[in-house]
PAKOL-716388 format. One record per atom (N, C-alpha, C): residue in one letter; y, z, x. Coordinates in Angstrom, 1 decimal. Atoms other than C-alpha are relative to their C-alpha. Layout:
! PAKOL-716388
   resn       yy       zz       xx
      a        Y        Z        X
...
! end
This chain:
! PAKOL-716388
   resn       yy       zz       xx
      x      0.2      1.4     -0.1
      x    -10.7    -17.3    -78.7
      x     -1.3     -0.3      0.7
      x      0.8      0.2     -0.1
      x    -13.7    -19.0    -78.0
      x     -0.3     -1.0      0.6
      x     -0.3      1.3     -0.5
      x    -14.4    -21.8    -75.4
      x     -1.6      0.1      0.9
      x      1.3      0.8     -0.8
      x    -17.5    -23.8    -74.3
      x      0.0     -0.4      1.0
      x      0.0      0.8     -1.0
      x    -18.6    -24.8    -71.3
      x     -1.3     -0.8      0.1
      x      1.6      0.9     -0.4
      x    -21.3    -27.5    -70.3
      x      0.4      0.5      1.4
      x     -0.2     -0.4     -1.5
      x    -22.4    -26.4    -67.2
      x     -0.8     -1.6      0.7
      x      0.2      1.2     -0.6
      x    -23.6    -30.2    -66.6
      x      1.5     -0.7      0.9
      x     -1.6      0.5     -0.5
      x    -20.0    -30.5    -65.6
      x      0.6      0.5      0.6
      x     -0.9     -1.2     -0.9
      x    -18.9    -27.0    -64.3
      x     -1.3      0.5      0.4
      x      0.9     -0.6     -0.8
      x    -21.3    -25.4    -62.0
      x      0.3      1.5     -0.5
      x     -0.7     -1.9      0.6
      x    -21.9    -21.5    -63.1
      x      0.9      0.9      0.9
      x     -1.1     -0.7     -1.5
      x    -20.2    -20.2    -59.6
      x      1.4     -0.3     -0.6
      x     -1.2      0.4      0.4
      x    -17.4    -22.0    -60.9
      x      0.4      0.6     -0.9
      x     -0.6     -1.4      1.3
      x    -17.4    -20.0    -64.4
      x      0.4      1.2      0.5
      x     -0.3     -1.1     -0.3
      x    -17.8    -17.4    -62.7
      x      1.3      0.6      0.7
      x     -1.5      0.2     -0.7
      x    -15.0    -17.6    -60.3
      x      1.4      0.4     -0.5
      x     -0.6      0.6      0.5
      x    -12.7    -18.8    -62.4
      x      0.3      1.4     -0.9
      x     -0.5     -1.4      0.3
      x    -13.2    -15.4    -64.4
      x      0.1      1.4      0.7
      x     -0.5     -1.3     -1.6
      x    -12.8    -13.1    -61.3
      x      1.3     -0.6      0.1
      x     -1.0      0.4     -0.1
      x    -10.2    -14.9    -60.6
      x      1.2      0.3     -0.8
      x     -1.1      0.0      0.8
      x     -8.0    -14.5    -64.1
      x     -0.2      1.2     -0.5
      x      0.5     -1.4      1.0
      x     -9.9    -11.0    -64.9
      x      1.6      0.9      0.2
      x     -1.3     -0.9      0.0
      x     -5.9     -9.5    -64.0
      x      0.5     -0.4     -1.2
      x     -1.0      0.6      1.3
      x     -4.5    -11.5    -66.9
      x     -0.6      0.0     -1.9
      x      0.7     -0.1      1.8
      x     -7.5    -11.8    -69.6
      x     -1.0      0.3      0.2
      x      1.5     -0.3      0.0
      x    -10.9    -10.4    -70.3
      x     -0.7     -1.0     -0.7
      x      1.1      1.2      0.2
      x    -13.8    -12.7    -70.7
      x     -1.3      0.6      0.0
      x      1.3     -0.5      0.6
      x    -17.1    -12.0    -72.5
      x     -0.8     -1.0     -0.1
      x      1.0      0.6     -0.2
      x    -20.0    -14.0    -72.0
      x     -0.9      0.2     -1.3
      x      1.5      0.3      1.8
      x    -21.9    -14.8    -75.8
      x     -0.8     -0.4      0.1
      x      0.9      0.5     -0.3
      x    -24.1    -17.0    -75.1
      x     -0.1     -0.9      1.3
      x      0.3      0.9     -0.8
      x    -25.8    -18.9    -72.5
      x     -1.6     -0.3      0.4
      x      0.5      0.4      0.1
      x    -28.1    -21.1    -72.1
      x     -0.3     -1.6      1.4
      x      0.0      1.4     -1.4
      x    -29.5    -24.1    -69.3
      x      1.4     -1.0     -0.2
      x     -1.3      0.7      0.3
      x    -26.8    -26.4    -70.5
      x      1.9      0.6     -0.3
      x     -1.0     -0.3      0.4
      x    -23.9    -24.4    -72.1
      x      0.3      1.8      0.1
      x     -0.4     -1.2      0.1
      x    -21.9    -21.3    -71.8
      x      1.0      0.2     -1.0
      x     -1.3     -0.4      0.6
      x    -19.8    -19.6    -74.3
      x      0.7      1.2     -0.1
      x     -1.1     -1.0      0.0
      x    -17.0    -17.3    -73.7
      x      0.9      0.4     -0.8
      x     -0.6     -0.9      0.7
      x    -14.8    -14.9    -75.1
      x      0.9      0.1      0.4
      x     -1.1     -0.2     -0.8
      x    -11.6    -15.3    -74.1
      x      1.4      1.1     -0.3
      x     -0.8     -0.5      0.5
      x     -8.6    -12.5    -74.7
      x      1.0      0.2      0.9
      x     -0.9     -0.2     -0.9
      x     -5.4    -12.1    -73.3
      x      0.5      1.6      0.2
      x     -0.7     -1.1      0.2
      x     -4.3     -8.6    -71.8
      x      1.0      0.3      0.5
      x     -1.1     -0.4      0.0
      x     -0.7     -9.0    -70.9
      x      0.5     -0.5     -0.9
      x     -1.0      0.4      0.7
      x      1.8    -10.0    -73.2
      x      0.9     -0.9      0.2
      x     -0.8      1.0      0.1
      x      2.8    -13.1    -71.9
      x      0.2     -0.8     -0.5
      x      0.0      0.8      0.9
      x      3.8    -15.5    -74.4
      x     -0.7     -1.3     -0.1
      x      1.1      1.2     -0.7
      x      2.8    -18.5    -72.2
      x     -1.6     -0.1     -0.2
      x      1.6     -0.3     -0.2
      x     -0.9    -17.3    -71.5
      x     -0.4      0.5     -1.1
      x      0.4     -0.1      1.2
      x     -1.2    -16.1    -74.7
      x     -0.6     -1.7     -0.9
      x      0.5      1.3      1.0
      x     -0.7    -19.4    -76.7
      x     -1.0     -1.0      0.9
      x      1.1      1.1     -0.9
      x     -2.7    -21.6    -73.8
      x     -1.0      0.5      1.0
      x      1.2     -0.5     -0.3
      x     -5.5    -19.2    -72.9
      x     -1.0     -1.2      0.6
      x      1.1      1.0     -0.3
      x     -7.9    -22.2    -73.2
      x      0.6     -0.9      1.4
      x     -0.9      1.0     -1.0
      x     -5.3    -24.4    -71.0
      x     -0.4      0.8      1.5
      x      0.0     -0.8     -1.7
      x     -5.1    -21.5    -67.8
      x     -1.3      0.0      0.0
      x      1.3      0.1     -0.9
      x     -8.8    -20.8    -67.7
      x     -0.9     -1.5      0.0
      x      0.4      1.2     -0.8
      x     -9.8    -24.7    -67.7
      x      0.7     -0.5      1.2
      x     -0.2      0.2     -1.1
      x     -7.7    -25.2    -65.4
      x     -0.1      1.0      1.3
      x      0.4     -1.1     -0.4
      x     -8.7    -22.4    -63.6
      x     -1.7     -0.3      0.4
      x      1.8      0.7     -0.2
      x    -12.4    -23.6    -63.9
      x      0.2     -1.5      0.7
      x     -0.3      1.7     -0.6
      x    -11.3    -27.1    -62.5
      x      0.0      0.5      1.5
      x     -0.4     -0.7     -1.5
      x     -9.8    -25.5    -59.1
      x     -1.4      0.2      0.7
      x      0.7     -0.7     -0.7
      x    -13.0    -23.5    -58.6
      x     -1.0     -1.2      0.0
      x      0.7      0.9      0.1
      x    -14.9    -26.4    -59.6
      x      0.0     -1.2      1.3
      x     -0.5      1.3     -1.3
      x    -13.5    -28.8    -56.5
      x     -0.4      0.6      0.9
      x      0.2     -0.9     -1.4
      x    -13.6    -25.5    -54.3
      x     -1.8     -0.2      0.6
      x      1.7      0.1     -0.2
      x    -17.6    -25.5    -54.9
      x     -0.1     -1.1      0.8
      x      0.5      1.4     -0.8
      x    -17.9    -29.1    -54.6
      x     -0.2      0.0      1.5
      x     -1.2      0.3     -2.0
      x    -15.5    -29.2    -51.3
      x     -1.6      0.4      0.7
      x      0.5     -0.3     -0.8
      x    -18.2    -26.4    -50.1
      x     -1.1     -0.7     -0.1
      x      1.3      0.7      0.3
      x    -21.7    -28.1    -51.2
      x      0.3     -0.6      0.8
      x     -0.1      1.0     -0.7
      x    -20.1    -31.2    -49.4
      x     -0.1      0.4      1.5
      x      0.2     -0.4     -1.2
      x    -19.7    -29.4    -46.6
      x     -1.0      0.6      1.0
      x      0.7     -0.7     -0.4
      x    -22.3    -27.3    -46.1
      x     -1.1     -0.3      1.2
      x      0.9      0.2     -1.2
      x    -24.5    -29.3    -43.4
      x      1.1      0.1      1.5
      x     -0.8     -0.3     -1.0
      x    -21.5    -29.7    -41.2
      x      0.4      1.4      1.0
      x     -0.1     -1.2     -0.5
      x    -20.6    -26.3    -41.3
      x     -1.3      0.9      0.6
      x      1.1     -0.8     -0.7
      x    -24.3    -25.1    -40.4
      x     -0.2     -0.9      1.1
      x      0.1      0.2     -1.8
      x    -24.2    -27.6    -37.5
      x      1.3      0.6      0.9
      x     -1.0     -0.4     -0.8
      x    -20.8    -26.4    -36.4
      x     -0.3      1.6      0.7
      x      0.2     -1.7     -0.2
      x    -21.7    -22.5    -36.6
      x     -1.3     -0.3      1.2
      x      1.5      0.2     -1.1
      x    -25.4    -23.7    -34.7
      x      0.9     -0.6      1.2
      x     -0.2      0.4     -1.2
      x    -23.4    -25.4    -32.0
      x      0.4      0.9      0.8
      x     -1.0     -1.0     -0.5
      x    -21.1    -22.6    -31.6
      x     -0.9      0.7      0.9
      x      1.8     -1.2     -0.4
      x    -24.6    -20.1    -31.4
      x     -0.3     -0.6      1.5
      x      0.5      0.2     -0.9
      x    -25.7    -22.0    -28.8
      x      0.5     -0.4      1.0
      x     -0.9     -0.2     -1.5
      x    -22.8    -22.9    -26.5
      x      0.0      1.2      0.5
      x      0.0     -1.1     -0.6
      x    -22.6    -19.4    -26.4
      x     -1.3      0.6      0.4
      x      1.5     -0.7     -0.6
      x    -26.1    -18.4    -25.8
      x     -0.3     -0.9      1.6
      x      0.2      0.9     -1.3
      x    -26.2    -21.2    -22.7
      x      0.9      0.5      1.2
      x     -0.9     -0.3     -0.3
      x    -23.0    -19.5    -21.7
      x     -0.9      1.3      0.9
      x      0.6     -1.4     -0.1
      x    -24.9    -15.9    -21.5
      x     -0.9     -0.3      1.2
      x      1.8      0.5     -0.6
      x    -27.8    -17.9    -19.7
      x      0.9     -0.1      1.5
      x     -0.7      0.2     -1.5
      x    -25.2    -18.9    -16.7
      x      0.5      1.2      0.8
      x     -0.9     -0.8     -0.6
      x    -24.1    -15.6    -15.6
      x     -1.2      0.5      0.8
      x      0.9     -0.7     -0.8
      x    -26.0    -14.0    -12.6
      x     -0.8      0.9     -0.6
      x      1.1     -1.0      0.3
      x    -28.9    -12.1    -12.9
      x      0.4      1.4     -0.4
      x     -0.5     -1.5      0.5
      x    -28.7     -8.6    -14.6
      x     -0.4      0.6      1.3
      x      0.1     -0.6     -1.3
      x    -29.9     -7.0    -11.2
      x      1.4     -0.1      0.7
      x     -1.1      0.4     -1.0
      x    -27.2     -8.8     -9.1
      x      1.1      0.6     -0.7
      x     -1.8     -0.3      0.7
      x    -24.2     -8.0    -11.9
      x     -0.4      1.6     -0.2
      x      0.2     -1.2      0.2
      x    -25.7     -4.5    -11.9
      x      0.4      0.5      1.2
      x     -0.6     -0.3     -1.0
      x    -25.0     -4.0     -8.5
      x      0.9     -0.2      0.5
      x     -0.8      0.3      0.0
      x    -22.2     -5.5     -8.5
      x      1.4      1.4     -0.3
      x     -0.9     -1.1      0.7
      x    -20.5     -3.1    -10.9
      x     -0.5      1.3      0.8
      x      0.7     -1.3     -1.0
      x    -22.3     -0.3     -8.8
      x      0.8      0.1      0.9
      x     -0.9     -0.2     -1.5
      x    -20.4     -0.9     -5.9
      x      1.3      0.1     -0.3
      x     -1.6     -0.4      0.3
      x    -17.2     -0.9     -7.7
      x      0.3      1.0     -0.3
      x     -0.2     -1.3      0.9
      x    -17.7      2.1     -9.7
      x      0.3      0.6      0.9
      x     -0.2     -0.3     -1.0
      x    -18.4      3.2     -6.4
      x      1.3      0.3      0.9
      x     -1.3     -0.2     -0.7
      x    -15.4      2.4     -4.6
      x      0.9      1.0     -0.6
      x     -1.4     -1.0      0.8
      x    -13.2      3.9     -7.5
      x     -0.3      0.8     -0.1
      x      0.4     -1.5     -0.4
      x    -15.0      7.0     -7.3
      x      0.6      0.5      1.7
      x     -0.1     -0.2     -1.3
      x    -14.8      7.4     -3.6
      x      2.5      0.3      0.2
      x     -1.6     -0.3      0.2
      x    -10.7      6.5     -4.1
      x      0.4      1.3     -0.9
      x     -0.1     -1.4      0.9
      x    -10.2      9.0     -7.0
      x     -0.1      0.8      1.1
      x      0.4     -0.8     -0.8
      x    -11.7     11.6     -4.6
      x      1.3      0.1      1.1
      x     -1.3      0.2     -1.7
      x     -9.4     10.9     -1.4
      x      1.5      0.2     -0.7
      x     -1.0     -0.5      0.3
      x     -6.7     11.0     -4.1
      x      0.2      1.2     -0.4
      x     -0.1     -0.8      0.1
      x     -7.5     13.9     -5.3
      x     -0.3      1.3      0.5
      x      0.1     -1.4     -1.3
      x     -8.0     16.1     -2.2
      x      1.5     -0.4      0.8
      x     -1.5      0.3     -0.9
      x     -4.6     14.7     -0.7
      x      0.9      1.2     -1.4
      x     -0.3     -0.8      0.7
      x     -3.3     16.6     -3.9
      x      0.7      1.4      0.2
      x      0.0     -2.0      0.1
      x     -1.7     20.4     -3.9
      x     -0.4      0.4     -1.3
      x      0.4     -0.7      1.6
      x     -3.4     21.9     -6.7
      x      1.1      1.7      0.1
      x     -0.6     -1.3     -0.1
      x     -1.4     25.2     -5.5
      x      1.7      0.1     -0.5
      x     -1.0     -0.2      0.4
      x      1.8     23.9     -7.1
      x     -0.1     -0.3     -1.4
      x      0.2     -0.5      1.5
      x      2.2     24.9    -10.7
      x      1.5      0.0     -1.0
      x     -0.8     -0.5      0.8
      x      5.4     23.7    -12.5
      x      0.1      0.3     -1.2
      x     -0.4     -0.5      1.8
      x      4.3     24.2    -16.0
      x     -0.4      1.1      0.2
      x      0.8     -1.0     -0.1
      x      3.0     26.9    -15.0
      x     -1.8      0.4     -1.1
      x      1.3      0.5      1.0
      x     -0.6     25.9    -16.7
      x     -0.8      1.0      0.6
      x      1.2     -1.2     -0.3
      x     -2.8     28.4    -14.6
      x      0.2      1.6     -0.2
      x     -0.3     -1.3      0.2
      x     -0.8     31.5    -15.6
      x     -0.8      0.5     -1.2
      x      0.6     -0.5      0.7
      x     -3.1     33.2    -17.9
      x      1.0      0.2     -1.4
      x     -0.8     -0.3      1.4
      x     -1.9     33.8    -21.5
      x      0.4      1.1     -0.3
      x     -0.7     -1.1      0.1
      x     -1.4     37.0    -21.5
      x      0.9      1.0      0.6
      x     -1.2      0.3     -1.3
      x      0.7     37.2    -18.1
      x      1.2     -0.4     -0.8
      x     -1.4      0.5      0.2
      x      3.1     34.8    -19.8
      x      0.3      0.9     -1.6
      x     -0.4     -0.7      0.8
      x      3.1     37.0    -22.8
      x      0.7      1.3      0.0
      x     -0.6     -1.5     -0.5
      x      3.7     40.1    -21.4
      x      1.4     -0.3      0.5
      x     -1.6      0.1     -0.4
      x      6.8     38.8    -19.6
      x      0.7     -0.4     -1.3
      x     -1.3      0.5      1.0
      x      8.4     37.8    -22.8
      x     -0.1      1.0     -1.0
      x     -0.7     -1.5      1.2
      x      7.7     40.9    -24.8
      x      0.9      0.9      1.1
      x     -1.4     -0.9     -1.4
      x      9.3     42.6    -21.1
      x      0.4     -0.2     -0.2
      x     -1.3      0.4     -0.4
      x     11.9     40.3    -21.6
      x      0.7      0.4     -1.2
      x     -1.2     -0.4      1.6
      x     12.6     41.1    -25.4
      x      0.4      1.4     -0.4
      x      0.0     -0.7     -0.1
      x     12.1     44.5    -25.1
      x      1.0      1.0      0.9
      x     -1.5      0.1     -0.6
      x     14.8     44.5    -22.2
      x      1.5      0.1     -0.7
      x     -1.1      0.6      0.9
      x     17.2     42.8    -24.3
      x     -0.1      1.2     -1.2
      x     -0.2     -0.6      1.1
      x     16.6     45.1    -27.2
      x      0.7      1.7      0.6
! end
């Protein structure tokens, strides 16, 4: 099946869309095109009875959707670049109020500091000389006792 589009009426984003969008259900081939018009190739590849007989029906309305979607965004588009620019620059004014990188460098200096110094004091109050997994016993210490021990047993 075979269906026209003026693109004085649908924007090409919108064709486009519109066949991304339904490429699960039908393939679409691009014939001709031209400043004004596009013509498509429409086929269905499931077998649903529905979308079969009203191909032309789902992808205009399908092209309508994406067609508002566009609009919506065009209309929007100064808003949304002042909104994102406001954003940018609350946060950049934000960055601008925090103490000097010197002063916040020392800052964290002195803390790293402390927590080092703690660590330390906790880890000399420590017994390193108690060993219940027994983790310092060499591996072939603990090996040997358990061929002794099977060899016992045997």
């Amino acid at each position: 099946m075979e269906i026209k589009i003026s693109l004085k009426e649908y924007p090409l984003e919108a064709v486009y869309l519109a066949i991304t969008t339904l490429s699960d259900r039908m393939s679409v081939r691009i014939l001709k095109q031209d400043k004004e018009n596009i013509v498509l190739e429409i086929k269905a590849k499931i077998n649903d009875k529905e979308i079969r007989e009203n191909l032309d029906e789902v992808f205009t309305n399908e092209l309508i959707h994406h067609t508002l979607r566009y609009k919506i965004t065009e209309n929007n588009k100064d808003l949304r670049e002042k909104i994102v620019t406001a954003a940018l620059y609350s946060a950049q004014s934000k960055s601008n109020d925090k103490p000097s990188s010197q002063s916040f460098q020392n800052e964290i200096d002195e803390e790293l500091e402390k927590e080092i110094e703690k660590l330390i004091k906790e880890a000399e109050k420590e017994s390193y000389k108690k060993d219940p997994k027994k983790i310092k016993v060499p591996w072939e210490e603990k090996n040997r006792k358990r061929k002794g021990e099977k060899n016992d047993q045997n």
